[in-house]
C-alpha positions in Angstrom: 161.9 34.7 -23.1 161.7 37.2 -20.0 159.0 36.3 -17.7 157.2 39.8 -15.9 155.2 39.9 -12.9 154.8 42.3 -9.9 155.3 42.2 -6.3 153.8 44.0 -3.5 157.1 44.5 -0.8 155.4 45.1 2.4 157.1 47.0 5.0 158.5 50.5 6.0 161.5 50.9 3.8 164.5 51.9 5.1 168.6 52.7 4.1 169.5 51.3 7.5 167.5 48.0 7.6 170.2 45.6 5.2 167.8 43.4 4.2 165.8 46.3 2.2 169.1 47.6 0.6 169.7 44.0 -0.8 166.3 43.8 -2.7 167.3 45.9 -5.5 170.6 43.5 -5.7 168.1 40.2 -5.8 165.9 42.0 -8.5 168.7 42.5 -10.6 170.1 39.5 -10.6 166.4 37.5 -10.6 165.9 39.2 -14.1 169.6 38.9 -15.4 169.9 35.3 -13.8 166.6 33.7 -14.2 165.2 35.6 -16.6 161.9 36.0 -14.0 161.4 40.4 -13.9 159.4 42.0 -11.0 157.9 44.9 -11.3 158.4 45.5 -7.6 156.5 48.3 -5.3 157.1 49.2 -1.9 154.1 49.6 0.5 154.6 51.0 4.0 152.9 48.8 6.8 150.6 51.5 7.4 149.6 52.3 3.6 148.9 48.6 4.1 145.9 49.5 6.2 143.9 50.8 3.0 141.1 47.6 1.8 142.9 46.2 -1.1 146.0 47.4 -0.7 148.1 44.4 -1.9 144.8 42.9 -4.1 146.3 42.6 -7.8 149.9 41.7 -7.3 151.2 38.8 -8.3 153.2 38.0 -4.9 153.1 39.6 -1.5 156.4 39.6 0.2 156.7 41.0 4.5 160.1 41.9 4.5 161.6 42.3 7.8 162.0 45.5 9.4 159.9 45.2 12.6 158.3 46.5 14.9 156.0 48.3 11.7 155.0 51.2 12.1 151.2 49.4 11.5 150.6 45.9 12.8 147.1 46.1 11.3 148.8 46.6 8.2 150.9 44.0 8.0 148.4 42.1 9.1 145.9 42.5 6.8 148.7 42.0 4.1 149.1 38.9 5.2 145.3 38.1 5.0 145.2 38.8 1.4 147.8 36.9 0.2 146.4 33.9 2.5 142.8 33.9 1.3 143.1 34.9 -2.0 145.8 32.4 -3.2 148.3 35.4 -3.8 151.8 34.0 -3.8 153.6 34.8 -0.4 156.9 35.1 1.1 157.1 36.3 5.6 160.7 36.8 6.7 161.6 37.7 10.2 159.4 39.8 11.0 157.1 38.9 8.0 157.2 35.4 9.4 156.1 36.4 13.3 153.2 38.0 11.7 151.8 35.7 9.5 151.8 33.5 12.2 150.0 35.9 14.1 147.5 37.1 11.6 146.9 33.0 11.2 146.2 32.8 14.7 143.8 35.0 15.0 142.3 34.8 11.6 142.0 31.1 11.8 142.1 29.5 14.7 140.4 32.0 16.7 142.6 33.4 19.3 141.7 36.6 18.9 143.7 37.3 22.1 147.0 36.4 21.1 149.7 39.3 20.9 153.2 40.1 19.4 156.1 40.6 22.6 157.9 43.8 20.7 154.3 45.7 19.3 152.7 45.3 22.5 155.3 44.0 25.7 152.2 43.8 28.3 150.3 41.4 25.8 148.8 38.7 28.4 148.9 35.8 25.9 151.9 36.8 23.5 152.2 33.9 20.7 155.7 36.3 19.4 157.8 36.5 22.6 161.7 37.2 23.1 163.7 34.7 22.3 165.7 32.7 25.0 168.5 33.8 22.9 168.7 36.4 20.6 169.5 35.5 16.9 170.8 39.1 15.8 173.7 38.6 13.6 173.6 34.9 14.2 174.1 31.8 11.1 172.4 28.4 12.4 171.4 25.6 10.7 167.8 24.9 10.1 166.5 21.0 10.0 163.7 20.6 6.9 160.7 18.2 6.8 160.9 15.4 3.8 158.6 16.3 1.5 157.3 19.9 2.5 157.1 22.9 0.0 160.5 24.2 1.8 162.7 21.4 0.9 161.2 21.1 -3.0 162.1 25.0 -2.8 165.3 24.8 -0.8 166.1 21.0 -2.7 168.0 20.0 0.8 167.4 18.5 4.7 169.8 20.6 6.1 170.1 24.4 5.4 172.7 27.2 7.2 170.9 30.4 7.5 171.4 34.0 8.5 169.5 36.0 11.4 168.7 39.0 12.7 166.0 38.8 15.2 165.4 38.4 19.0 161.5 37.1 18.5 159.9 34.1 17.5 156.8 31.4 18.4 156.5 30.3 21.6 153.1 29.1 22.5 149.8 28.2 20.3 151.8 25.9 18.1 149.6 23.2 18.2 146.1 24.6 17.9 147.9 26.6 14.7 149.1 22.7 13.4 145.6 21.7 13.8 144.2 24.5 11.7 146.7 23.5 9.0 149.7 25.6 9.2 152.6 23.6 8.9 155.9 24.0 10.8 158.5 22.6 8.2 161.8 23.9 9.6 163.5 23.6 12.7 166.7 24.5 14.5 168.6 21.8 16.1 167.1 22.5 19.5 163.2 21.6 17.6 162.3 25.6 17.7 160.5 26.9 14.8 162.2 28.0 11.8 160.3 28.1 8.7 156.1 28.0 8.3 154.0 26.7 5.2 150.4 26.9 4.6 149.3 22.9 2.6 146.9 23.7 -0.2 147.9 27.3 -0.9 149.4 27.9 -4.2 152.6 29.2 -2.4 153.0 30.3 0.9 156.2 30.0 3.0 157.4 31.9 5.9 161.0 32.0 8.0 162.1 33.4 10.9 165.8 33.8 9.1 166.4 35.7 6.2 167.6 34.3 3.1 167.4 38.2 1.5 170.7 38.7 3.4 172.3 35.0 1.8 175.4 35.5 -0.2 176.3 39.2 -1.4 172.8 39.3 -3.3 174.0 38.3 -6.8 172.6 34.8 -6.6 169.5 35.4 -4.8 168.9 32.5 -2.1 166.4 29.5 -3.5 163.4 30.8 -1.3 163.3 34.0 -3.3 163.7 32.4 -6.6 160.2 30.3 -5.5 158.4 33.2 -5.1 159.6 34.9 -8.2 158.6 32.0 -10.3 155.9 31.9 -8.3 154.3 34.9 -8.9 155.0 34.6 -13.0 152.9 32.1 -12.8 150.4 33.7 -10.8 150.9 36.6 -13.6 150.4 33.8 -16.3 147.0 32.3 -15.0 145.6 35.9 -14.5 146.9 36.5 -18.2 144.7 33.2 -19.6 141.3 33.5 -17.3 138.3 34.5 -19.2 137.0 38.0 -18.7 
């Protein structure tokens, strides 16, 4: 049995950005391997802009790729997925801004700013890194009993980057509004983000799209896949 359901890919696509080139790879082998099929459509960060641009899909997924073209975009993306219980999947860049569109959105600090959209932001919460993590594998620490170590089935992870931004301040005003930072490097910076309560949402700064050569697609991307069929399947059963 071949289970269907589609995906919103946000982000402006691109030959020359690698993690886009592998998603046709991780499709192919999601339906051939799994059996789990998405109908998958690319929408540019600032076609992203348009109210309901992502309402209907089964899974939202920010693919890296920044700066965007459209913050707001991505942004309201994000939103979205977040309140409307839409499965969701941030990496790299998705990950800087659905911390950022959480901050804002939910805590309240309007103010806050992303370091690379906007470099003379006076409180950035997405600043340079102290060292960049371009081309970079590193291992990533993960909390017992979070949604990224039922998804990731292990403590200890060994991921691939290819960023030079990431959280630096806010963390604990976003922890209080319950975001939850679930993976960690070994110096205790933030690696991966979860929202409790939400029927999936899950955020990293690395990028498991670029794990392997894309013909066993990395266990975060398998989650949302099965994720979204099952998103697909409750929408298929609710009463008109």
């Amino acid at each position: 049995m071949t289970n269907t359901a589609t995906v919103a890919l946000v982000g402006d696509r691109s030959p020359n950005v690698l993690s886009h080139t592998r998603v046709p790879l991780l499709l192919e082998a999601l339906a051939e391997r799994d059996r789990l099929v998405l109908d998958a459509y690319w929408i540019s960060s600032r076609d992203a802009e348009a109210d309901g641009a992502v309402r209907g899909f089964d899974a939202v997924w920010v693919l890296p790729g920044s700066p965007y073209r459209s913050e707001a975009g991505v942004l309201a993306a994000v939103r979205t997925a977040r309140e409307e219980g839409t499965p969701f999947l941030g990496t790299c860049g998705g990950f800087q801004h659905a911390l950022l569109e959480f901050a804002r959105n939910v805590c309240g600090l309007t103010g806050v700013g992303h370091a690379e959209n906007d470099p003379d932001a006076t409180d950035p919460l997405i600043e340079p890194l102290a060292c960049s993590l371009v081309g970079h594998e590193a291992a990533v620490t993960i909390e017992p009993g979070s949604l990224a170590e039922s998804v990731i089935g292990s403590a200890r992870t060994v991921e691939r980057y290819f960023c030079a931004y990431g959280p630096s301040r806010h963390l604990d005003t976003l922890r209080a509004h319950g975001l939850r930072f679930s993976g960690h490097d070994q110096d205790g910076h933030v690696r991966i983000a979860e929202l409790p309560g939400h029927p999936f949402f899950l955020a990293s700064l690395f990028q498991p799209e670029l794990s392997g050569d894309g013909s066993h697609p990395h266990p975060m991307v398998r989650a949302l896949a099965r994720a979204a069929v099952e998103h697909a399947a409750a929408g298929a059963v609710r009463p008109a």
